[in-house]
C-alpha positions as CSV (number, residue, x, y, z in Angstrom):
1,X,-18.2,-11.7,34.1
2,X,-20.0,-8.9,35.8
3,X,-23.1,-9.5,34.1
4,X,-23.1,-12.8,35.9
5,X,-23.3,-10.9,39.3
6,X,-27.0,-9.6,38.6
7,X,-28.5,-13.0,38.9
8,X,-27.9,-12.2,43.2
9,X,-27.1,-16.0,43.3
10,X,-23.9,-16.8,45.1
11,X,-22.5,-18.4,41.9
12,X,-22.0,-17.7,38.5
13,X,-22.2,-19.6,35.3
14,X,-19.0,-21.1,34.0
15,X,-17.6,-18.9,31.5
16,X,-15.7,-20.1,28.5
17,X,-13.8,-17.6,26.2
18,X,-13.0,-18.7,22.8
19,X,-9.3,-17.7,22.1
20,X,-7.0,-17.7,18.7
21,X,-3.5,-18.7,19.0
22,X,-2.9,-16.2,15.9
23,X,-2.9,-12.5,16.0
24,X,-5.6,-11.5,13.9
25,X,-5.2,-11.9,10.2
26,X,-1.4,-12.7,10.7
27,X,-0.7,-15.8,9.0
28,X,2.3,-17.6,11.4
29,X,2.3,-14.7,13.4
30,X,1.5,-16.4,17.0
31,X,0.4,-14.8,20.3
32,X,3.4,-14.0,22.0
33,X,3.9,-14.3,26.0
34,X,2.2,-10.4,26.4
35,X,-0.5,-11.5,24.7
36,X,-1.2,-14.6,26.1
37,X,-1.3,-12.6,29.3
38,X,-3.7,-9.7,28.1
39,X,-6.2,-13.3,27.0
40,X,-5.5,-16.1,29.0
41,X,-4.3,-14.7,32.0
42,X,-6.9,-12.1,32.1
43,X,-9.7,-14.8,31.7
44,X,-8.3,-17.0,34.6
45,X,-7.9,-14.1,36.7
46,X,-11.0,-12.6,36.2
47,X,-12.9,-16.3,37.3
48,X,-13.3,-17.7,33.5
49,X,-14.0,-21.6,34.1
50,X,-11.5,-22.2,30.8
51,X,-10.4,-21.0,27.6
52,X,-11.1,-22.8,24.0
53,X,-7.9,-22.6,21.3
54,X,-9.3,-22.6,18.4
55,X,-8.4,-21.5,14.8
56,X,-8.5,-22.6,11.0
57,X,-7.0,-25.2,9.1
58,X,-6.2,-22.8,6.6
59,X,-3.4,-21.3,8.2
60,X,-1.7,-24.7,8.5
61,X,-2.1,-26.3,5.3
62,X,1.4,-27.1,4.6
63,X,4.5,-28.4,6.4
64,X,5.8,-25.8,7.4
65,X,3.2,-23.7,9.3
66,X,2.8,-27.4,11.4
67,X,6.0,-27.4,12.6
68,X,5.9,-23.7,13.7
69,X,2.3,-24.5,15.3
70,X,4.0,-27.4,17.1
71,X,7.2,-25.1,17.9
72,X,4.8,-22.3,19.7
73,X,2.8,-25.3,21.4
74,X,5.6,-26.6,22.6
75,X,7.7,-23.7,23.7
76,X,5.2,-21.1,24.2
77,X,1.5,-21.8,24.8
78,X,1.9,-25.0,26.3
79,X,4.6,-23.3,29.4
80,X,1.9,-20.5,30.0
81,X,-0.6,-22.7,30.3
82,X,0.4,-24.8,32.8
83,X,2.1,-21.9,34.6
84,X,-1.7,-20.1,34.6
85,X,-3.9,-23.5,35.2
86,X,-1.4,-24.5,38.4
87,X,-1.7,-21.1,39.9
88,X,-5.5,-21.3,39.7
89,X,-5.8,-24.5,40.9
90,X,-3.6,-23.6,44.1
91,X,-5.4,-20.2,44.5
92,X,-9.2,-22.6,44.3
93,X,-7.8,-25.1,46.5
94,X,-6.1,-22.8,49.5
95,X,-8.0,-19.8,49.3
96,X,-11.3,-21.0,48.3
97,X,-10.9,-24.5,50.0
98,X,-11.7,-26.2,46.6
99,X,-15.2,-24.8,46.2
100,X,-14.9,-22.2,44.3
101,X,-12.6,-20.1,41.4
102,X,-10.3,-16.9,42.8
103,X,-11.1,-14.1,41.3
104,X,-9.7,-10.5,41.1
105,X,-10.8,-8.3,43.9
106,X,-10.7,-5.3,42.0
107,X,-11.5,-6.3,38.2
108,X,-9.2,-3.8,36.0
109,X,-6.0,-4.3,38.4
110,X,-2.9,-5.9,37.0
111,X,-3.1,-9.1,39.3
112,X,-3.1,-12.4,37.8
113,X,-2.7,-15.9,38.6
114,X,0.9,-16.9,37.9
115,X,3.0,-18.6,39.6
116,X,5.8,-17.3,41.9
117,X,9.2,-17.9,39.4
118,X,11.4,-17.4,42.8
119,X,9.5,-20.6,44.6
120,X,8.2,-22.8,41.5
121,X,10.2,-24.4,38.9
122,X,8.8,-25.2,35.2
123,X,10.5,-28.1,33.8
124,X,10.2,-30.5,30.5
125,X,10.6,-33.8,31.2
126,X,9.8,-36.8,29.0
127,X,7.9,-34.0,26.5
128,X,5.3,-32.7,29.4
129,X,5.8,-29.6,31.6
130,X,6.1,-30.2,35.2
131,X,5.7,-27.9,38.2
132,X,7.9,-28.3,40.9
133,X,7.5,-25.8,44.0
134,X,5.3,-24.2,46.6
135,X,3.5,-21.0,47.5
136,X,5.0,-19.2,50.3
137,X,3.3,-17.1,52.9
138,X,4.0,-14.4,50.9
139,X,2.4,-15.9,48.0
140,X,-0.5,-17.0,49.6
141,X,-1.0,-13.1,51.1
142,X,-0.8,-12.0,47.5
143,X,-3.7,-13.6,46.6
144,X,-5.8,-13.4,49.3
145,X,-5.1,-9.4,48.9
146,X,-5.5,-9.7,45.4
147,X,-8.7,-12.3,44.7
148,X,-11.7,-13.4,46.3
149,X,-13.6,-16.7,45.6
150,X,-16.4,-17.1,43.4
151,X,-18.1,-19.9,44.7
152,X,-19.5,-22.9,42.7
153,X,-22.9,-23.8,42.4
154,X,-24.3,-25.7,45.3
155,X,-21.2,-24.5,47.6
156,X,-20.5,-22.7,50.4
157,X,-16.9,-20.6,50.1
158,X,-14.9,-17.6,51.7
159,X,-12.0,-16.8,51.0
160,X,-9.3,-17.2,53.9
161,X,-6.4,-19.4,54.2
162,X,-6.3,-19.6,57.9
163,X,-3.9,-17.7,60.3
164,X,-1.7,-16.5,57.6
């Protein structure tokens, strides 16, 4: 990502990092919430456009090894996902007006972008995962102390969310 700030343009490339749901070399061993963190929530946090899943067919070759792939989809990945994807899209829209993708201030800090668990709600409903909820001021002072916006091309950005 920092390589992309030696171009001296006001955007970057999108960046996409190419994840596995499996731990290395661990057959039905799957990432668990930690380690989606340290990969998908570092990636959105430090302004990665998206992540690709990808993996072999080998490890799911029989029954089995499906149903615990669907079981960690639906449980696991899919929660974190939407919890990580949400929180980015709030940050873009209210900090960066839409126009751009927050990203951490200070690149090693432990800031991500999750959503507050005291003011949003996950839910299932009818087999998708729903966000119910809203940033706070607090939230929204968290962020814009925590990230800044990287604009996209061809836009003009800053990162402030008004008299907050």
């Amino acid at each position: 990502m920092r390589v992309a700030h030696l171009s001296q343009r006001p955007y970057s490339a999108p960046i996409y990092l190419y994840l596995q749901l499996l731990l290395r070399d661990q057959n039905g061993l799957y990432k668990d919430e930690v380690d989606l963190i340290r990969s998908i929530g570092e990636s959105a946090a430090l302004g990665a456009a998206g992540c690709v899943l990808w993996g072999s067919s080998y490890y799911f070759n029989d029954k089995e090894s499906c149903k615990s792939l669907s079981a960690y989809l639906s449980n696991t990945l899919n929660k974190y996902v939407v919890n990580v994807t949400t929180a980015a899209e709030l940050c873009s829209d209210l900090l960066c007006q839409g126009k751009g993708r927050c990203v951490r201030k200070n690149y090693d800090s432990d800031d991500y972008l999750h959503l507050n668990i005291t003011n949003f709600k996950i839910q299932k409903i009818d087999g998708m995962f729903k966000v119910f909820g809203k940033p706070s001021i607090t939230d929204l002072r968290a962020w814009a102390y925590t990230f800044t916006c990287q604009c996209y091309e061809d836009s003009k950005c800053r990162a402030q969310f008004g008299n907050i």
